[in-house]
BAZA-821538 format. One record per residue (C-alpha): residue in three letters; x, y, z. Coordinates in steps of 0.05 Angstrom, whole numbers, plus 32768, in hexadecimal, padded with zeros to 4 digits. Layout:
PAKOL, res, x, y, z
PAKOL, ALA, X, Y, Z
...
% end
This chain:
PAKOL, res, x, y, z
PAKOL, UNK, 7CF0, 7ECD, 818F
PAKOL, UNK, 7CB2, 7EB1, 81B0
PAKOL, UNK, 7C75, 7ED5, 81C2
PAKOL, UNK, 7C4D, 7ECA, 81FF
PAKOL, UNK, 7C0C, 7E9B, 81F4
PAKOL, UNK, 7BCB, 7EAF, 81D1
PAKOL, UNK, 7B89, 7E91, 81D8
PAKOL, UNK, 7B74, 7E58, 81A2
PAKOL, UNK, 7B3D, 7E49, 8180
PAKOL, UNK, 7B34, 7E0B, 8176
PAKOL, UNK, 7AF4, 7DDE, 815B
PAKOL, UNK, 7B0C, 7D9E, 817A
PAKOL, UNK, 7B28, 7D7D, 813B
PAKOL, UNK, 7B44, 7D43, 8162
PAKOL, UNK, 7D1C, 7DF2, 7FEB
PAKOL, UNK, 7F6E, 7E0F, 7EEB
PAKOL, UNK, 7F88, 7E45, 7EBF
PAKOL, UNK, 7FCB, 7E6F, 7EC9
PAKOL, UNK, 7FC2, 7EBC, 7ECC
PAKOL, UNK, 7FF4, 7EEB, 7EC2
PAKOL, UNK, 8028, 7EF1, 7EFB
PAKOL, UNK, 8027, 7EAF, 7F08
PAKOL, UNK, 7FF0, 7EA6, 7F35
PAKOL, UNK, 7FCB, 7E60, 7F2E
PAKOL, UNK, 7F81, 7E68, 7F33
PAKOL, UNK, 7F46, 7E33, 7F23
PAKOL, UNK, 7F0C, 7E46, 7F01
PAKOL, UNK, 7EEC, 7E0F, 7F19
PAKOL, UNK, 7EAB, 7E11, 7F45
PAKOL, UNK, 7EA7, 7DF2, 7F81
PAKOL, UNK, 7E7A, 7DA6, 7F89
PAKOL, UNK, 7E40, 7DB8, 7FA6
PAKOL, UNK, 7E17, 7D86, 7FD3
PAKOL, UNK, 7DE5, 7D53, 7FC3
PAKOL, UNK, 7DA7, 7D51, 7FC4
PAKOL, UNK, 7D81, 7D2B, 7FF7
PAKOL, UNK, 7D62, 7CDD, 7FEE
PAKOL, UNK, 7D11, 7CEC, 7FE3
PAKOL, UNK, 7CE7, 7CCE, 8007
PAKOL, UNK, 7C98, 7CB6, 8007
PAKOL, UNK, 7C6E, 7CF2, 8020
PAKOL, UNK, 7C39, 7CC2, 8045
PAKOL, UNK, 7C01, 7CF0, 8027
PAKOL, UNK, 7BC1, 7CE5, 8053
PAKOL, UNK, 7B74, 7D01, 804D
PAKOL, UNK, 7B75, 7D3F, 8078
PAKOL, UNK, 7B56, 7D86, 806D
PAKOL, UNK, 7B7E, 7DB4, 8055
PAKOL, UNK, 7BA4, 7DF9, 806E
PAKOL, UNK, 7B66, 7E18, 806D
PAKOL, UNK, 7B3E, 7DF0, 8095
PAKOL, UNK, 7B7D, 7DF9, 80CD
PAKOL, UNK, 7B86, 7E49, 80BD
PAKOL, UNK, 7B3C, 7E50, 80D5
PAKOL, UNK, 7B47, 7E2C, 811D
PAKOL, UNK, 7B7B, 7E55, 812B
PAKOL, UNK, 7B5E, 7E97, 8159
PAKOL, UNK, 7B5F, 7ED5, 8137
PAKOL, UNK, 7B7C, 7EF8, 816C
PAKOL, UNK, 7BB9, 7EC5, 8158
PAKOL, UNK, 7BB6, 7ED5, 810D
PAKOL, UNK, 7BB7, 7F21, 8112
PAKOL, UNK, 7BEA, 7F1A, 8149
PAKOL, UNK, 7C17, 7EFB, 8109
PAKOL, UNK, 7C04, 7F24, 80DB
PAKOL, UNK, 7C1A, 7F64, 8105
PAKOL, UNK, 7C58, 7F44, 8116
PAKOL, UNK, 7C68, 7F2A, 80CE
PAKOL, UNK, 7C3F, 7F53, 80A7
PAKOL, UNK, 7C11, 7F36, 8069
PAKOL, UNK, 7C14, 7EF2, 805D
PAKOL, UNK, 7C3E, 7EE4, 8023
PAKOL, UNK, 7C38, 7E96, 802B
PAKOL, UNK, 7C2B, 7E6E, 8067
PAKOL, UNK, 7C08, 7E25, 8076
PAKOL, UNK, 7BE1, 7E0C, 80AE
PAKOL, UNK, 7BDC, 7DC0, 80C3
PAKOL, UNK, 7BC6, 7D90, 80FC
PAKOL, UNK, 7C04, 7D94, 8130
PAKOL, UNK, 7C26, 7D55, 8133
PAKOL, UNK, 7C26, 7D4E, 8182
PAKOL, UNK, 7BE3, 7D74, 818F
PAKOL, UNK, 7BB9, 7D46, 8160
PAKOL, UNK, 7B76, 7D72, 815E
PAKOL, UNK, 7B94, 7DB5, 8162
PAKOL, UNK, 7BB7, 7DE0, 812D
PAKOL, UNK, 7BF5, 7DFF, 8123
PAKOL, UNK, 7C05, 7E3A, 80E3
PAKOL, UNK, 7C46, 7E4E, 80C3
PAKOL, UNK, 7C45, 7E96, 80A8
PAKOL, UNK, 7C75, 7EB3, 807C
PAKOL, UNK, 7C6E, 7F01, 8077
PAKOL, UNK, 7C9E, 7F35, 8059
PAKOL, UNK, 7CB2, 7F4E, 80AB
PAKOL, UNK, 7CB6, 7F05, 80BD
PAKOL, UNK, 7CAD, 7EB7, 80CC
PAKOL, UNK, 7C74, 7EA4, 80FC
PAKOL, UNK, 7C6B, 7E5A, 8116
PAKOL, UNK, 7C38, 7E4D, 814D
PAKOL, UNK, 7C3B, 7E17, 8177
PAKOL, UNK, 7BFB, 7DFC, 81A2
PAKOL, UNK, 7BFD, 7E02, 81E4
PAKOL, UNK, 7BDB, 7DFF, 822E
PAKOL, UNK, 7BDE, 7E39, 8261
PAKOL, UNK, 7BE7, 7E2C, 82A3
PAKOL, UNK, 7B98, 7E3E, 82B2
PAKOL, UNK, 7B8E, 7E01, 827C
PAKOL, UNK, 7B79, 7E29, 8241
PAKOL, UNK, 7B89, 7E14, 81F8
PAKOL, UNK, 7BBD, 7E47, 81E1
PAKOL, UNK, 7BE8, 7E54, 81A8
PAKOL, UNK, 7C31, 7E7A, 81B2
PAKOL, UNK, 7C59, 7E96, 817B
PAKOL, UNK, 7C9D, 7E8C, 816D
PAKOL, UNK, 7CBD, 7ECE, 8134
PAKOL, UNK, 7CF0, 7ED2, 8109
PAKOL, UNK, 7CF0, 7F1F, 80FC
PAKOL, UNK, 7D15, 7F2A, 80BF
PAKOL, UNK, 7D53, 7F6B, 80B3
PAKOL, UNK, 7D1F, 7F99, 8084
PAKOL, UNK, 7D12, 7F96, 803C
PAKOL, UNK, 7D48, 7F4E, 8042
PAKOL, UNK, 7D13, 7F1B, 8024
PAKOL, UNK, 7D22, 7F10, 7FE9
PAKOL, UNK, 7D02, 7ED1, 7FB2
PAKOL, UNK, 7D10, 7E9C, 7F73
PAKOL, UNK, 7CF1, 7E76, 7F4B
PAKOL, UNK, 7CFB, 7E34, 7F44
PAKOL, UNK, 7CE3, 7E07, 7F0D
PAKOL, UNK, 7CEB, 7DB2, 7EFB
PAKOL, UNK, 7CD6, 7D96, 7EC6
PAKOL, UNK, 7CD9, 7D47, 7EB6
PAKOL, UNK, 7D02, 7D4B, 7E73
PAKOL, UNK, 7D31, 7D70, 7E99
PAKOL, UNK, 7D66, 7D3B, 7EC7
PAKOL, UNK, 7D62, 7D46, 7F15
PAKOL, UNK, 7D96, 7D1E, 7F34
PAKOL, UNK, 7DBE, 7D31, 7F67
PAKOL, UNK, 7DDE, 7D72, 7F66
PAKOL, UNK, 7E2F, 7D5E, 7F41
PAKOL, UNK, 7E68, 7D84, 7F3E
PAKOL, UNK, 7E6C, 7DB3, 7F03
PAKOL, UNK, 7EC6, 7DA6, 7F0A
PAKOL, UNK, 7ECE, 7D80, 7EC6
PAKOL, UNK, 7EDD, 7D44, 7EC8
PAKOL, UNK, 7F04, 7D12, 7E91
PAKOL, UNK, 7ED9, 7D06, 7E54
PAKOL, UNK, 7EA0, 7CDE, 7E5D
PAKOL, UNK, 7EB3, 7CDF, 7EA5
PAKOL, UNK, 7E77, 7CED, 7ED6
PAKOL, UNK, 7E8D, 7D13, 7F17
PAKOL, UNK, 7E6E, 7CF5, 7F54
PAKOL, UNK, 7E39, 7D06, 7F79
PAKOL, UNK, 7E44, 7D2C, 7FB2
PAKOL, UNK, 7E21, 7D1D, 7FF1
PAKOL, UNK, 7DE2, 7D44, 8010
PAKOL, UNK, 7DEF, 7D7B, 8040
PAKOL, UNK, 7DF0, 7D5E, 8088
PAKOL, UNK, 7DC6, 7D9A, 80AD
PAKOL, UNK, 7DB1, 7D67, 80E2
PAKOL, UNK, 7D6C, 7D67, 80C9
PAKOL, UNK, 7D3A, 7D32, 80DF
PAKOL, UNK, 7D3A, 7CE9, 80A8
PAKOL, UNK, 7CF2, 7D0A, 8099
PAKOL, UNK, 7D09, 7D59, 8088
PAKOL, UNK, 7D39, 7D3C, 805D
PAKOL, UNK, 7D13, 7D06, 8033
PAKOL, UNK, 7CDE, 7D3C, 8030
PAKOL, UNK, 7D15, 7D69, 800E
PAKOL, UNK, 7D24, 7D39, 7FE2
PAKOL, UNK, 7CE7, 7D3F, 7FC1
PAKOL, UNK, 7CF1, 7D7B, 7FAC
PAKOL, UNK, 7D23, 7D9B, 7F72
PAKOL, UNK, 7D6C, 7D9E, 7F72
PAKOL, UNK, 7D73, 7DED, 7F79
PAKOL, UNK, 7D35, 7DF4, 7FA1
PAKOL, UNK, 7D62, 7DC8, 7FD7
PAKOL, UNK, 7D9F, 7DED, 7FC1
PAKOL, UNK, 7D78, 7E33, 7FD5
PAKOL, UNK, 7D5C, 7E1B, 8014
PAKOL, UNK, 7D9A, 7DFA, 802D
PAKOL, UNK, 7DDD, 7E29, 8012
PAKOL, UNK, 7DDA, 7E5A, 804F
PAKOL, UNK, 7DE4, 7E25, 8081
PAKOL, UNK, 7E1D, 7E05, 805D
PAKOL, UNK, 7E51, 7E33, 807F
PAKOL, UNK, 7E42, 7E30, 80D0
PAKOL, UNK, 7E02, 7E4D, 80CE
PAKOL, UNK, 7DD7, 7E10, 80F6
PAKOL, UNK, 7D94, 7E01, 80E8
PAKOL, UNK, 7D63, 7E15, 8128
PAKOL, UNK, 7D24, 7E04, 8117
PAKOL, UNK, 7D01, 7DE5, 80DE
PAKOL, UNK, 7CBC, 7DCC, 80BC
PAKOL, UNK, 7C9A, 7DAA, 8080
PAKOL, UNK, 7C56, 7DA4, 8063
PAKOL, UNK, 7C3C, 7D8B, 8026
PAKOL, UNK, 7BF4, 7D7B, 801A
PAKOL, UNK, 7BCE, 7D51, 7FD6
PAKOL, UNK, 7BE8, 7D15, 7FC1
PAKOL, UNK, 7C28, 7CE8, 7FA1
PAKOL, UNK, 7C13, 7D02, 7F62
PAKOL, UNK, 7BF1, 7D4B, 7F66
PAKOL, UNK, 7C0D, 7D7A, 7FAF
PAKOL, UNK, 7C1C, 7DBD, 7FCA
PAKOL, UNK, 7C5E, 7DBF, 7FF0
PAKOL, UNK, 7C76, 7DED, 8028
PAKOL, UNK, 7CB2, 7DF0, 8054
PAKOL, UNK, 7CE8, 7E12, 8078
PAKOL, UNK, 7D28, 7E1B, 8097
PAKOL, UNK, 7D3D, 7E51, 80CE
PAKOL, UNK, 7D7D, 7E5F, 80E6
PAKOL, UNK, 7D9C, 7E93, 811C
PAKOL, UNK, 7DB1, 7EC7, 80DD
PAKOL, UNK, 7D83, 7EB6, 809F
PAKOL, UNK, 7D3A, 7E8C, 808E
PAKOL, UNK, 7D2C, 7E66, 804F
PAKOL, UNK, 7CE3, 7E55, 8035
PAKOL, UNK, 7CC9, 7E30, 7FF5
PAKOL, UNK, 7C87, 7E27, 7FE8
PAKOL, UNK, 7C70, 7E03, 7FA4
PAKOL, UNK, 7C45, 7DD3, 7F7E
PAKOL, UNK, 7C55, 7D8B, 7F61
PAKOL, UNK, 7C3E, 7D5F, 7F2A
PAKOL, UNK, 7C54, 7D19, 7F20
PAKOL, UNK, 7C3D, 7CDF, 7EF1
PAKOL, UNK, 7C20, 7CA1, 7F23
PAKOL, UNK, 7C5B, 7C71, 7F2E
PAKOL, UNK, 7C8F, 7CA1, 7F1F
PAKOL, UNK, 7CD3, 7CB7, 7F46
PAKOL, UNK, 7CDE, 7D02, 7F5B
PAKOL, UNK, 7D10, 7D0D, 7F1C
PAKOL, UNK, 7CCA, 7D0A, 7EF3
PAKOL, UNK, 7CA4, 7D33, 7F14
PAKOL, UNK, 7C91, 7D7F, 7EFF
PAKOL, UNK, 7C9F, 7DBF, 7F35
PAKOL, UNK, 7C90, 7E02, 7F3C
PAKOL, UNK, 7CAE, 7E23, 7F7B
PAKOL, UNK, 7CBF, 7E5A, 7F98
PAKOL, UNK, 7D01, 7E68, 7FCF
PAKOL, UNK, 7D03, 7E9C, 7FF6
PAKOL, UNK, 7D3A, 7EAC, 802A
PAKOL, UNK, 7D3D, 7EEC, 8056
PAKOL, UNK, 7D74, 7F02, 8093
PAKOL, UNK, 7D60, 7EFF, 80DB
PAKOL, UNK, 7D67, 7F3E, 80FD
PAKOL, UNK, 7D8F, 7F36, 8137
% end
């Protein structure tokens, strides 16, 4: 759902046994995918979500927040095409709200709104959690194997994502991906889609999202990592979030 334009303020800043009756049933779990190959986030100086949240009109923001409701998380950047304007991402408990820079047809700097409304009282959250002493990897099969036989790893989830959505992924824990990607395993294709993250290789806040026709996932979370280290080191807190569309 997209909303018409609204007007933008802007400053000019260029996650086998038998039972009885002879029915053979396995008790074993099904492999679940891979995770995805992290990649460098390319962390540059820039001001932060705050700095964007404030160029946006406020016309704009309480347009989201009556749609969506309260902000429960959200981010705001430099848009990638539109170099000195802004763009936000607002997750509320009604909703998802991305706004998009644009030009009316009289030439004025505008912003529309594309929603997500969610089914009521759906959102729903988790806690996720990674600490170095504790073995990343790639998601494995939990079938055992032989002894001293290590299943292997099963290939990331091809959700025809972009090389940069899914190195950014990467980067982040096993079941955070596991969260954000499960309900689009089965059919369900991914429609639209955005990342964020904002300090630097060792010390940064991370956002993103995925947004299909029936159900939205969100993860928003902070990340620690010794200088020189690979993602399997470094420490997370998160948290997921999914919610159904209504339709």
């Amino acid at each position: 759902m997209t909303s018409g334009n609204l007007p933008e303020q802007s400053r000019g800043r260029p996650a086998t046994r038998r039972e009885a009756g002879g029915v053979e049933r396995s008790t074993a779990k099904p492999q679940m995918p891979g995770a995805h190959e992290a990649t460098n986030l390319n962390f540059i100086p820039a001001p932060d979500r705050f700095h964007f949240w404030e160029e946006l009109h406020d016309d704009v923001k309480a347009y989201v927040e009556r749609k969506v409701g309260p902000r429960i998380d959200w981010w705001a950047d430099r848009h990638k095409r539109e170099r000195d304007r802004p763009y936000a991402v607002v997750l509320g408990p009604n909703g998802l709200a991305v706004t998009t820079p644009k030009v009316n047809q009289q030439g004025q700097r505008t912003q529309s709104v594309r929603l997500d409304l969610f089914v009521p009282s759906s959102l729903k959250h988790a806690v996720v959690q990674q600490q170095p002493t504790k073995p990343r990897g790639a998601l494995r099969s939990l079938v055992s194997g032989r002894a001293g036989t290590p299943e292997p790893a099963a290939p990331p989830p091809d959700l025809q994502l972009t090389e940069d959505m899914r190195g950014f992924l990467g980067n982040l824990p096993v079941e955070a991906q596991h969260r954000l990607q499960t309900p689009f395993l089965r059919g369900q294709a991914v429609k639209h889609y955005l990342s964020y993250a904002y300090g630097n290789n060792e010390d940064y806040d991370a956002w993103c999202y995925l947004a299909g026709d029936r159900t939205i996932t969100f993860a928003s979370g902070h990340c620690t990592r010794p200088t020189g280290t690979p993602p399997t080191q470094a420490t997370w807190h998160l948290t997921c979030y999914q919610a159904d569309i209504a339709r």
